[in-house]
Each structure stands twice: as structure tokens, then as C-alpha cells.
DOPAGU-29158 format. One record per atom (N, C-alpha, C, O): residue number from 1; atom name; x, y, z. Coordinates in Angstrom, 3 decimals. Example, Ala and Ser with C-alpha at 12.3 -4.5 7.8 and 13.67 -1.06 7.14 Angstrom:
<atom 1; N; <13.190; -5.690; 7.800>>,
<atom 1; CA; <12.300; -4.500; 7.800>>,
<atom 1; C; <13.200; -3.300; 7.800>>,
<atom 1; O; <14.236; -3.319; 8.465>>,
<atom 2; N; <12.850; -2.250; 7.080>>,
<atom 2; CA; <13.670; -1.060; 7.140>>,
<atom 2; C; <12.900; 0.030; 7.870>>,
<atom 2; O; <13.409; 1.138; 8.039>>,
This chain:
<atom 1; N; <-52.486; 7.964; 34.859>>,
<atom 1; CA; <-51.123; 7.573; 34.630>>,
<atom 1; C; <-51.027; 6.060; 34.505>>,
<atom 1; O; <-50.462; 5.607; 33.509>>,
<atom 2; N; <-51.524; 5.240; 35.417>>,
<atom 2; CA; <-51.578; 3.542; 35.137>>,
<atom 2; C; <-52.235; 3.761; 33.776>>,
<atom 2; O; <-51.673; 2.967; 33.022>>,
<atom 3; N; <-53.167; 4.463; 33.084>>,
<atom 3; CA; <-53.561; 3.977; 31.780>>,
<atom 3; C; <-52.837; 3.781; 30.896>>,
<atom 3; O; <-52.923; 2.842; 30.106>>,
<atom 4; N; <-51.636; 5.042; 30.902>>,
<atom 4; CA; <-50.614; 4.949; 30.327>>,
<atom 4; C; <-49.550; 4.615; 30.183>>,
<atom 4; O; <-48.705; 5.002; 29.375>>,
<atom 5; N; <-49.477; 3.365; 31.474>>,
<atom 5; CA; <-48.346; 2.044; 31.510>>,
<atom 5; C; <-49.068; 1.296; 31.185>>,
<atom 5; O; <-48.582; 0.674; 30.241>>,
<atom 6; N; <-50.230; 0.887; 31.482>>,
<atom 6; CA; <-50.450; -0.298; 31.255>>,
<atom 6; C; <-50.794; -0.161; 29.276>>,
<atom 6; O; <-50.556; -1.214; 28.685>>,
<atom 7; N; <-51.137; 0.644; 28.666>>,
<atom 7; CA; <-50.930; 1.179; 27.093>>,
<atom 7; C; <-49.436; 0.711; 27.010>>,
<atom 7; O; <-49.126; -0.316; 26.407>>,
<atom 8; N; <-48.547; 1.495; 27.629>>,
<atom 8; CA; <-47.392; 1.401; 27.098>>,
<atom 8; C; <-46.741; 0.038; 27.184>>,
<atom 8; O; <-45.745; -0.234; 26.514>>,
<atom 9; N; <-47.495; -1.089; 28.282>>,
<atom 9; CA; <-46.615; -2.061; 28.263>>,
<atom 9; C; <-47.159; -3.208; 27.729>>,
<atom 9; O; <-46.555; -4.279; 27.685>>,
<atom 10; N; <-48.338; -3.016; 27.300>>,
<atom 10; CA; <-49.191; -3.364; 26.415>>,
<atom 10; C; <-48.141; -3.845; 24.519>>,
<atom 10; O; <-47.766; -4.911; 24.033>>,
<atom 11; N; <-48.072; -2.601; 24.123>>,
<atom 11; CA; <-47.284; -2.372; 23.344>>,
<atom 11; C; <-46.012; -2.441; 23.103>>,
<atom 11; O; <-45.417; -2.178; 22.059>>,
<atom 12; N; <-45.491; -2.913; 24.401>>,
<atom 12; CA; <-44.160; -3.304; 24.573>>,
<atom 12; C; <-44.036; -4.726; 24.482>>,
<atom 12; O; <-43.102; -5.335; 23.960>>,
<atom 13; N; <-45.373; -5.358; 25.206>>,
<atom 13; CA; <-44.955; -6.860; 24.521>>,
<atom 13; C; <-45.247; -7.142; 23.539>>,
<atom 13; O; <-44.794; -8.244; 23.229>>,
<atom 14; N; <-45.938; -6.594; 22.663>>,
<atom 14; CA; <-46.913; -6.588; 21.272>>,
<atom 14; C; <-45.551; -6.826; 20.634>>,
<atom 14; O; <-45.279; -7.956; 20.227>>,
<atom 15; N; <-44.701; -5.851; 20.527>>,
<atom 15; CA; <-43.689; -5.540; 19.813>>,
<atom 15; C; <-42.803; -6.551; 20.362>>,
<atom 15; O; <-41.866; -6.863; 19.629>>,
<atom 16; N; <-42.911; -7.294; 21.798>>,
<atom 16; CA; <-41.517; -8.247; 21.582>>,
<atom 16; C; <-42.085; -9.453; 21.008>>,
<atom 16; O; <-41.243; -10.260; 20.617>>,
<atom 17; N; <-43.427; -9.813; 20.844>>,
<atom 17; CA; <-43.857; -10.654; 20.542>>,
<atom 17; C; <-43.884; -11.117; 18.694>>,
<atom 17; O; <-43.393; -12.179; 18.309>>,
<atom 18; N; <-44.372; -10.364; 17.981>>,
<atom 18; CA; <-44.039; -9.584; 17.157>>,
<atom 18; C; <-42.315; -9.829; 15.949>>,
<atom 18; O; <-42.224; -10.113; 14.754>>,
<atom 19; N; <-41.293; -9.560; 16.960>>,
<atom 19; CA; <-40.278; -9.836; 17.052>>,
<atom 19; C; <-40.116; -10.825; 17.101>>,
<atom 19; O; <-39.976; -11.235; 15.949>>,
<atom 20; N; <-40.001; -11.851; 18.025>>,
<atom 20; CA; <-39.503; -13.174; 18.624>>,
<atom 20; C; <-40.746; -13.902; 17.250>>,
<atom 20; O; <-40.656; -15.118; 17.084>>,
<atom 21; N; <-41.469; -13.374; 16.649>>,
<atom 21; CA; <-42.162; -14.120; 15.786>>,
<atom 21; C; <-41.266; -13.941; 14.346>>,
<atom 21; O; <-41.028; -14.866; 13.569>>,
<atom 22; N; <-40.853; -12.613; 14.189>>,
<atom 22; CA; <-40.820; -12.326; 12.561>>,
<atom 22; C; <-38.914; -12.093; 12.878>>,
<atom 22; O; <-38.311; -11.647; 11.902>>,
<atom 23; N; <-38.114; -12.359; 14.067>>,
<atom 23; CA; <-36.435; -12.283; 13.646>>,
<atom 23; C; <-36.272; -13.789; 12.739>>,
<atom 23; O; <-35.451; -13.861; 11.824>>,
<atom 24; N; <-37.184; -14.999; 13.129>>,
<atom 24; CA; <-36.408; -16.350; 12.472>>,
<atom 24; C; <-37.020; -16.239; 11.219>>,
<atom 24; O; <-36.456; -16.998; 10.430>>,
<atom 25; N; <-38.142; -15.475; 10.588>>,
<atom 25; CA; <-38.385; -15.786; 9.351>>,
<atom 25; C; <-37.313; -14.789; 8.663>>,
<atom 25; O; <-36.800; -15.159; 7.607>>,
<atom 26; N; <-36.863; -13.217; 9.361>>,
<atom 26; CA; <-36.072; -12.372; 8.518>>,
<atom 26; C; <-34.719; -13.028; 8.456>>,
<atom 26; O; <-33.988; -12.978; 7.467>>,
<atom 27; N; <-34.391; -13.746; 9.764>>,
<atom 27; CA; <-32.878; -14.181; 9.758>>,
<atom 27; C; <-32.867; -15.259; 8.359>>,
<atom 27; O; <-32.064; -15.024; 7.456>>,
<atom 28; N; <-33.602; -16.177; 8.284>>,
<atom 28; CA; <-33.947; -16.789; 7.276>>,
<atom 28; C; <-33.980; -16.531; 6.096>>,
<atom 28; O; <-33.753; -17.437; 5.293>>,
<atom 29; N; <-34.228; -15.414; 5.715>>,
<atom 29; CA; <-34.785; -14.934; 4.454>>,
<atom 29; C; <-33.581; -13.948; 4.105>>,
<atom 29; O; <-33.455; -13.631; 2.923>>,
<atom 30; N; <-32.600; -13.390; 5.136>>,
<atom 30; CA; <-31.330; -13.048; 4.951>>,
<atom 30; C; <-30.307; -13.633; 4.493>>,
<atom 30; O; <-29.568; -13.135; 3.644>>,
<atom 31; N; <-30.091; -15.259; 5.242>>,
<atom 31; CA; <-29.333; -16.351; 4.863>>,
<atom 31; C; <-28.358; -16.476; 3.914>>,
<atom 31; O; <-27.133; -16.465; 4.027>>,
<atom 32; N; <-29.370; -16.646; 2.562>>,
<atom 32; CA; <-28.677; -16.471; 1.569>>,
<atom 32; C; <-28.133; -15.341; 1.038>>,
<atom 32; O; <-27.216; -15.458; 0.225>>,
<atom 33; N; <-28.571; -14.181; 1.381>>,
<atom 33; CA; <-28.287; -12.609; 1.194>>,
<atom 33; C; <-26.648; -12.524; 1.688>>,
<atom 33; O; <-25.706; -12.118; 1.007>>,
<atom 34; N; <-26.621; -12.939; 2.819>>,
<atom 34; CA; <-25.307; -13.171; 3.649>>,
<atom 34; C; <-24.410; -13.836; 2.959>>,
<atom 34; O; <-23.243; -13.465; 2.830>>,
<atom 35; N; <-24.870; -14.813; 2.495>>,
<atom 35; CA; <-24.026; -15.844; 2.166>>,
<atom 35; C; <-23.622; -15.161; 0.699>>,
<atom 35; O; <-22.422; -14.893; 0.628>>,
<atom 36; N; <-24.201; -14.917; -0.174>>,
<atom 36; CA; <-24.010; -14.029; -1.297>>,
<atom 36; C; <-22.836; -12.712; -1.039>>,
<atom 36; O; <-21.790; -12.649; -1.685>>,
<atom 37; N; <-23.144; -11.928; -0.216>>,
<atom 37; CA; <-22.237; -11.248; 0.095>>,
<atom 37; C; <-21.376; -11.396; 0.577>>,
<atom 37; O; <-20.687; -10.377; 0.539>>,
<atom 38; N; <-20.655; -12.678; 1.416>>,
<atom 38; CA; <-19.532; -13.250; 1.437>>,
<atom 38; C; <-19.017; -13.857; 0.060>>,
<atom 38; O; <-17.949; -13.335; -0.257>>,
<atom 39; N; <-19.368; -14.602; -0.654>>,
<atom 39; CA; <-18.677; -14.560; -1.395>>,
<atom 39; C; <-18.212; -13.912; -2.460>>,
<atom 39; O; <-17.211; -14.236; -3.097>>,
<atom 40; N; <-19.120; -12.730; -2.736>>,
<atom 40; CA; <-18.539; -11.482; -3.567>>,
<atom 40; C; <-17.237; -11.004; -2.275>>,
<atom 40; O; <-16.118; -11.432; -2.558>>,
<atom 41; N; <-17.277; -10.659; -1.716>>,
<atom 41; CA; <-16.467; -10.435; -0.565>>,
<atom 41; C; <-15.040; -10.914; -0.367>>,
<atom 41; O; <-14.052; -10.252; -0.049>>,
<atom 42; N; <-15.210; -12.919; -0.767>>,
<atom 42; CA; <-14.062; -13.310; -0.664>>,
<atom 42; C; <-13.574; -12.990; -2.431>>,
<atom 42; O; <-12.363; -12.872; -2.622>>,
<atom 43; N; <-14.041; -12.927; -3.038>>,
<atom 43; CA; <-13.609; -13.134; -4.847>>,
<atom 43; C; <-13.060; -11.676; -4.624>>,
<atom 43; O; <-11.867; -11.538; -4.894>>,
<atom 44; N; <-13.751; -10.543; -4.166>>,
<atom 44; CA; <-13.090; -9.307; -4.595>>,
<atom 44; C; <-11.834; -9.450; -3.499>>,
<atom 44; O; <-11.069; -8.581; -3.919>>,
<atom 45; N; <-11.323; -9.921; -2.582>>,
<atom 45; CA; <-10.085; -10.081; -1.916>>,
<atom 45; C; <-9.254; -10.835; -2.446>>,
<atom 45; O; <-8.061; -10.564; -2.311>>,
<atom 46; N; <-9.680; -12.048; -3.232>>,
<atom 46; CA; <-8.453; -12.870; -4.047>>,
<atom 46; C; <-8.284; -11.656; -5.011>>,
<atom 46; O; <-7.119; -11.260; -5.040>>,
<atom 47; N; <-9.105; -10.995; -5.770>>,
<atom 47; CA; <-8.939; -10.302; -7.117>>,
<atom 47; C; <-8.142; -9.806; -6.658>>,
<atom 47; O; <-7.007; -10.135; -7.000>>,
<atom 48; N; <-8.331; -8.709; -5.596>>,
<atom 48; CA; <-7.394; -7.723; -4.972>>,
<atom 48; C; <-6.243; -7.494; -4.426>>,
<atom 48; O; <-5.639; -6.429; -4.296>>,
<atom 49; N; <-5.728; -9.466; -3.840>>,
<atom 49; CA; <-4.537; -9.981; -3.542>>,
<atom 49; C; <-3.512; -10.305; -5.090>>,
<atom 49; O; <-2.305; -10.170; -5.289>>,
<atom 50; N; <-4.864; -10.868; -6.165>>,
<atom 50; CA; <-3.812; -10.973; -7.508>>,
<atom 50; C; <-2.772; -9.799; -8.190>>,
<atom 50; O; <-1.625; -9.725; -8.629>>,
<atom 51; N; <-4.181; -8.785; -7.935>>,
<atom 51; CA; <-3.417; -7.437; -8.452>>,
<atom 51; C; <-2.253; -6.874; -7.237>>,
<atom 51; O; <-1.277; -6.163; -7.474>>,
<atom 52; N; <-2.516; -7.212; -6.398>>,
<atom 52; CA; <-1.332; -6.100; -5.348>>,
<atom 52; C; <-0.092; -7.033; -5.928>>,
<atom 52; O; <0.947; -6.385; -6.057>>,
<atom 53; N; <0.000; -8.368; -6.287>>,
<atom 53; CA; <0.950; -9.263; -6.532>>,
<atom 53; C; <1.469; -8.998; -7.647>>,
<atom 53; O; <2.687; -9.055; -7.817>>,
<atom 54; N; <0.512; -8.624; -8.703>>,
<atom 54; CA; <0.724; -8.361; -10.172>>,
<atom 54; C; <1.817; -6.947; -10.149>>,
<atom 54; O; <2.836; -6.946; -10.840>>,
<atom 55; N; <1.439; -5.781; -9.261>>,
<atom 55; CA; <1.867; -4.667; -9.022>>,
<atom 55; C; <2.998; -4.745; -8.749>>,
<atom 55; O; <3.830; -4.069; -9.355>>,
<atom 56; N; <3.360; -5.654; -7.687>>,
<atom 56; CA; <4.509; -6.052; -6.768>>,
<atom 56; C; <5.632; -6.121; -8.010>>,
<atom 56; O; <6.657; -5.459; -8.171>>,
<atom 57; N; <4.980; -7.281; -8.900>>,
<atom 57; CA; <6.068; -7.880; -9.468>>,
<atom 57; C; <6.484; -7.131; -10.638>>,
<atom 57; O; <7.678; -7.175; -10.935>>,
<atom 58; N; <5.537; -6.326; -11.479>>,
<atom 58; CA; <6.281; -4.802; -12.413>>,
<atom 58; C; <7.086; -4.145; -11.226>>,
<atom 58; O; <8.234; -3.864; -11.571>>,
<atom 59; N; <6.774; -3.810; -9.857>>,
<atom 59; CA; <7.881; -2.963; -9.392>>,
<atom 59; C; <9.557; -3.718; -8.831>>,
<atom 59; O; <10.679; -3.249; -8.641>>,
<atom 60; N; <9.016; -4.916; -8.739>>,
<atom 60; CA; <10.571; -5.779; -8.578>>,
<atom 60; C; <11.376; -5.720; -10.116>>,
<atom 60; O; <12.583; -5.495; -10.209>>,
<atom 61; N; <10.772; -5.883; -10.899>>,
<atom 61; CA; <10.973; -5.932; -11.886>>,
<atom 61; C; <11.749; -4.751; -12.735>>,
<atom 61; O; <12.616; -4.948; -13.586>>,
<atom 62; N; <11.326; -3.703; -12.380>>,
<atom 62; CA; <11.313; -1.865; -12.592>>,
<atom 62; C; <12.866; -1.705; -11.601>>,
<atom 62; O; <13.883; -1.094; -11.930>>,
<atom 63; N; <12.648; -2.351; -10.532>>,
<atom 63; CA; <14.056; -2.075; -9.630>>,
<atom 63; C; <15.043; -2.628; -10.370>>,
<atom 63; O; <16.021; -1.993; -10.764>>,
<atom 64; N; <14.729; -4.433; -10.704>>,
<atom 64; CA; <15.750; -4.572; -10.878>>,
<atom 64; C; <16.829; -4.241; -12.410>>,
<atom 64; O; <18.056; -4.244; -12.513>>,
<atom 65; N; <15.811; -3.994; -13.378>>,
<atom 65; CA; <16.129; -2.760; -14.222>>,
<atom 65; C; <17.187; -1.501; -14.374>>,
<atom 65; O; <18.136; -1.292; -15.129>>,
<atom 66; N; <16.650; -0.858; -13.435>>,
<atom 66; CA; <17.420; 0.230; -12.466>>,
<atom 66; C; <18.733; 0.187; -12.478>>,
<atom 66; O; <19.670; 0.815; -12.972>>,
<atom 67; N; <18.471; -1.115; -11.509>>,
<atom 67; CA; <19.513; -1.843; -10.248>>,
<atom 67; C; <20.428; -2.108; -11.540>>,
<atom 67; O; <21.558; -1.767; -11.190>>,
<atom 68; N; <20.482; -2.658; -13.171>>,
<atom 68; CA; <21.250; -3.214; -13.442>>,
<atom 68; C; <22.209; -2.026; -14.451>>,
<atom 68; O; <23.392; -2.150; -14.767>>,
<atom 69; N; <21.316; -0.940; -14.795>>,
<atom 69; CA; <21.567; 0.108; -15.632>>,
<atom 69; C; <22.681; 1.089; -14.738>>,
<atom 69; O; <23.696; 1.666; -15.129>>,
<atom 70; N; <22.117; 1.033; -13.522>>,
<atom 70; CA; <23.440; 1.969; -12.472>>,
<atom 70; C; <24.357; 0.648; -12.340>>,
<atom 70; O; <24.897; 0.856; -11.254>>,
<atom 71; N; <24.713; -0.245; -12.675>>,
<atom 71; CA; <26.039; -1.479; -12.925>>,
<atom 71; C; <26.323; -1.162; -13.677>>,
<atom 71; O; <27.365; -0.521; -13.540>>,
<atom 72; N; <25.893; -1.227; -14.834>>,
<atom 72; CA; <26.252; -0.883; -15.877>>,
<atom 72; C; <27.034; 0.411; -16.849>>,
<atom 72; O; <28.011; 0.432; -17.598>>,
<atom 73; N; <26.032; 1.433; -16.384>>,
<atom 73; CA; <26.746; 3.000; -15.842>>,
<atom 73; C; <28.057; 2.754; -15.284>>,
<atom 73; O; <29.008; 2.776; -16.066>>,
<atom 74; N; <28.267; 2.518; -14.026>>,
<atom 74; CA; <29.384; 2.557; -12.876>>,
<atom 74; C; <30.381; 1.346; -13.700>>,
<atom 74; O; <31.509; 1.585; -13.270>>,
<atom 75; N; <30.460; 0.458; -14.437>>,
<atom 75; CA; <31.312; -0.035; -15.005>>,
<atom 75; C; <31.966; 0.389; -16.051>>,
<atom 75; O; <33.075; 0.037; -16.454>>,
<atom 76; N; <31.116; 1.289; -16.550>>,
<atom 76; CA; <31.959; 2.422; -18.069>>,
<atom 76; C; <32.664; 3.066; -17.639>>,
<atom 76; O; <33.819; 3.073; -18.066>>,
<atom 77; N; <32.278; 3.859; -16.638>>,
<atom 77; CA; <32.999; 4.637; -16.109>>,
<atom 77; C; <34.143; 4.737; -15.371>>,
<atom 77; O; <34.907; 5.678; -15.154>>,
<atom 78; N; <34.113; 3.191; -14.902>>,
<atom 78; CA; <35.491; 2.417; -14.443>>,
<atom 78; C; <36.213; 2.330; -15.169>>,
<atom 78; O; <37.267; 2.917; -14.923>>,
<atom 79; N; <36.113; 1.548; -16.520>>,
<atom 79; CA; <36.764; 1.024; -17.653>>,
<atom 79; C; <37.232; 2.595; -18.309>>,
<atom 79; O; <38.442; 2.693; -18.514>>,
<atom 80; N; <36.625; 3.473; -18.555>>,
<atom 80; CA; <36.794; 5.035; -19.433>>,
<atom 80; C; <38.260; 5.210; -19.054>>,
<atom 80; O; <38.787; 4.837; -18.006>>,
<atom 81; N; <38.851; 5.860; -20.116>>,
<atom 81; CA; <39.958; 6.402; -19.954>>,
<atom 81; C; <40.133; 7.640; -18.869>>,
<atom 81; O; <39.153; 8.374; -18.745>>,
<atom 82; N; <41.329; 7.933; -18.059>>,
<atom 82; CA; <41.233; 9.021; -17.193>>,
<atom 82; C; <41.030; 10.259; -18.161>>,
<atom 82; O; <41.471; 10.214; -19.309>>,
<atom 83; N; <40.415; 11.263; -17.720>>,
<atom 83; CA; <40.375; 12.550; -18.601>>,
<atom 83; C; <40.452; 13.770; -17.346>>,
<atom 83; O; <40.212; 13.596; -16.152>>,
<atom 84; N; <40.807; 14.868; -17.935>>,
<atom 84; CA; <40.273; 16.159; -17.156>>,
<atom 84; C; <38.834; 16.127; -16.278>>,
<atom 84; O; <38.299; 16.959; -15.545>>,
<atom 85; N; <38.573; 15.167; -16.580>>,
<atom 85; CA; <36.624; 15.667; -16.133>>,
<atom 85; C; <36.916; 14.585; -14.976>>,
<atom 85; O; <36.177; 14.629; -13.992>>,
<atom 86; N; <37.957; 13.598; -15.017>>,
<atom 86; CA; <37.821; 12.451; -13.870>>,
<atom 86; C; <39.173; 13.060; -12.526>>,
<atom 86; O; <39.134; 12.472; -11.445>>,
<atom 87; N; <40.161; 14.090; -12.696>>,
<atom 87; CA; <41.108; 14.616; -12.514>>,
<atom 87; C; <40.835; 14.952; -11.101>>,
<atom 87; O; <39.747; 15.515; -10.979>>,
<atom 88; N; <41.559; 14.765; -9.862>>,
<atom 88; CA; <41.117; 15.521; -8.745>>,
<atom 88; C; <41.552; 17.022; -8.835>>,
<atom 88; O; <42.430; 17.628; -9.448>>,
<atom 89; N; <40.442; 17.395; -7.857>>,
<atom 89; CA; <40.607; 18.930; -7.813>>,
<atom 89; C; <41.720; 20.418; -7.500>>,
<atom 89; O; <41.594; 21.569; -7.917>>,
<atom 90; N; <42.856; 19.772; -6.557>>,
<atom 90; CA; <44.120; 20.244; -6.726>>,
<atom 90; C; <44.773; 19.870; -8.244>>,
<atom 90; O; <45.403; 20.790; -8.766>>,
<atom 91; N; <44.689; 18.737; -8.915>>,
<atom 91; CA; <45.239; 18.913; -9.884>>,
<atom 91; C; <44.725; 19.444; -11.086>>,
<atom 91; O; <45.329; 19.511; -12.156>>,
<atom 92; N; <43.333; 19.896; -10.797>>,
<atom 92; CA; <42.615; 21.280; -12.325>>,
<atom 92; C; <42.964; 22.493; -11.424>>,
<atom 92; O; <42.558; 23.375; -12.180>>,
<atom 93; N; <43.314; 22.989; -10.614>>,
<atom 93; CA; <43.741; 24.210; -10.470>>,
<atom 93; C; <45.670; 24.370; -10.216>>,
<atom 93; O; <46.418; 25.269; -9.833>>,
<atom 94; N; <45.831; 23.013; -10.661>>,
<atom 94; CA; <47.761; 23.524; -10.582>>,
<atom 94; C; <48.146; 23.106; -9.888>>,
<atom 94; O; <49.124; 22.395; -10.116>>,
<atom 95; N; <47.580; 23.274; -8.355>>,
<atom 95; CA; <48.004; 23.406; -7.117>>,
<atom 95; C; <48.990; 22.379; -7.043>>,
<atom 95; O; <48.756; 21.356; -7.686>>,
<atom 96; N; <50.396; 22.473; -6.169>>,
<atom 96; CA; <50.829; 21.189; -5.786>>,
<atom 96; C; <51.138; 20.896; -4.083>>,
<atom 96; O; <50.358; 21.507; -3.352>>,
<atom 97; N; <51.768; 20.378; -3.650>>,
<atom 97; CA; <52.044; 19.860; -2.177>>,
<atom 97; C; <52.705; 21.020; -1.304>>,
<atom 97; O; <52.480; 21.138; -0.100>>,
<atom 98; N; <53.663; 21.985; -2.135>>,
<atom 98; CA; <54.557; 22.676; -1.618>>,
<atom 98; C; <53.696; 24.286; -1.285>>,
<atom 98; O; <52.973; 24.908; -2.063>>,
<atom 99; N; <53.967; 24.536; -0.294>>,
<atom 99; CA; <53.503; 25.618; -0.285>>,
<atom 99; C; <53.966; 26.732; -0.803>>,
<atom 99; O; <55.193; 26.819; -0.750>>,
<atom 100; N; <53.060; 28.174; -1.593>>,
<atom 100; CA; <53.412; 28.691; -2.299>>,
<atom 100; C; <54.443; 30.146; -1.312>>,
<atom 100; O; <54.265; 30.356; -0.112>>,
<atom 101; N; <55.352; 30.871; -2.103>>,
<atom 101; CA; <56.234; 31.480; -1.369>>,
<atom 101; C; <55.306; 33.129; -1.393>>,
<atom 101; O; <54.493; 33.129; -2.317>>,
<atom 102; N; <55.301; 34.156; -0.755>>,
<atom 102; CA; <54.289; 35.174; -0.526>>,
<atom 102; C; <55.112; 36.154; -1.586>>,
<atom 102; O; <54.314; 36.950; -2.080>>,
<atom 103; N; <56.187; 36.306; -1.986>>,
<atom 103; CA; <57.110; 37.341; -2.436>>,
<atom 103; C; <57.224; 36.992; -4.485>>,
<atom 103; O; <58.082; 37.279; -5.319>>,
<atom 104; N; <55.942; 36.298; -4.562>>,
<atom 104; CA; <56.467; 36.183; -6.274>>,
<atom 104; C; <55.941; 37.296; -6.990>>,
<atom 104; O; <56.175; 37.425; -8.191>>,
């Protein structure tokens, strides 16, 4: 059993050694990898801030459209002459104030 700690711890410093040798050449050799992928990173977030802005502003735009066509609507309809179709509803069925007598 000691053969097989002292194997195993053998190999345990091998490997931190190993390590503590080859993290500053990989961190190194990442560097620019990193740095590359930040700035694709920041460009696709401006891109992505232009367009949500671009979007924004066809839909302000689309509202206020809308917004000006129901004014516009609702002012004809102000101005229109009264007709049957604008008439309240006691007065398309006859009806008037007095109540009707049961014996006609």
C-alpha cells in the first residue's frame, strides 16, 4: 500500500509541476485569443444595440402613424353630418319619455 502512495504522490507532483510550468506559457499563448474574442464580443453588442435602436425607431414611428390616422378618423366623424347610424338608441326604436298606456 505505501507503494501505492508513494506512486500516487509521485505523480501528483509531476503533474503540479508540470502545470506551474506549462499555465504561464498557455495563459500566454491565450492572451491574444482573449483579447480577440472580446472584441468580436464588444462589435457584436454595438451592432446589436444599433439594430434594437433601428427597430425601436420603425416602431415609434408605426405608432405614431396609427396614433395620427385614429385623429384623423375621430375628427370626420365629428365634423359628419348627424345620420340614423349616429342616432341614439331610444330614438331608432320610437321610443319616447312617456310611458306607454297597457290598453292600446
Amino acid at each position: 500500500m505505501s507503494e501505492k502512495l508513494f506512486r500516487g504522490m509521485a505523480l501528483g507532483a509531476a503533474a503540479a509541476a508540470t502545470a506551474v510550468l506549462l499555465v504561464p506559457a498557455v495563459a500566454e499563448a491565450a492572451r491574444p485569443l482573449a483579447r480577440r474574442g472580446m472584441k468580436l464580443a464588444i462589435l457584436a453588442f454595438l451592432q446589436g444595440r444599433e439594430a434594437v435602436a433601428h427597430a425601436m425607431e420603425m416602431a415609434e414611428d408605426a405608432y405614431a402613424e396609427a396614433s395620427a390616422d385614429l385623429k384623423e378618423q375621430a375628427e370626420k366623424m365629428a365634423h359628419a353630418e348627424p345620420s340614423e347610424a349616429s342616432a341614439p338608441d331610444a330614438q331608432k326604436r320610437g321610443s319616447t319619455l312617456e310611458p306607454k298606456s297597457r290598453h292600446q
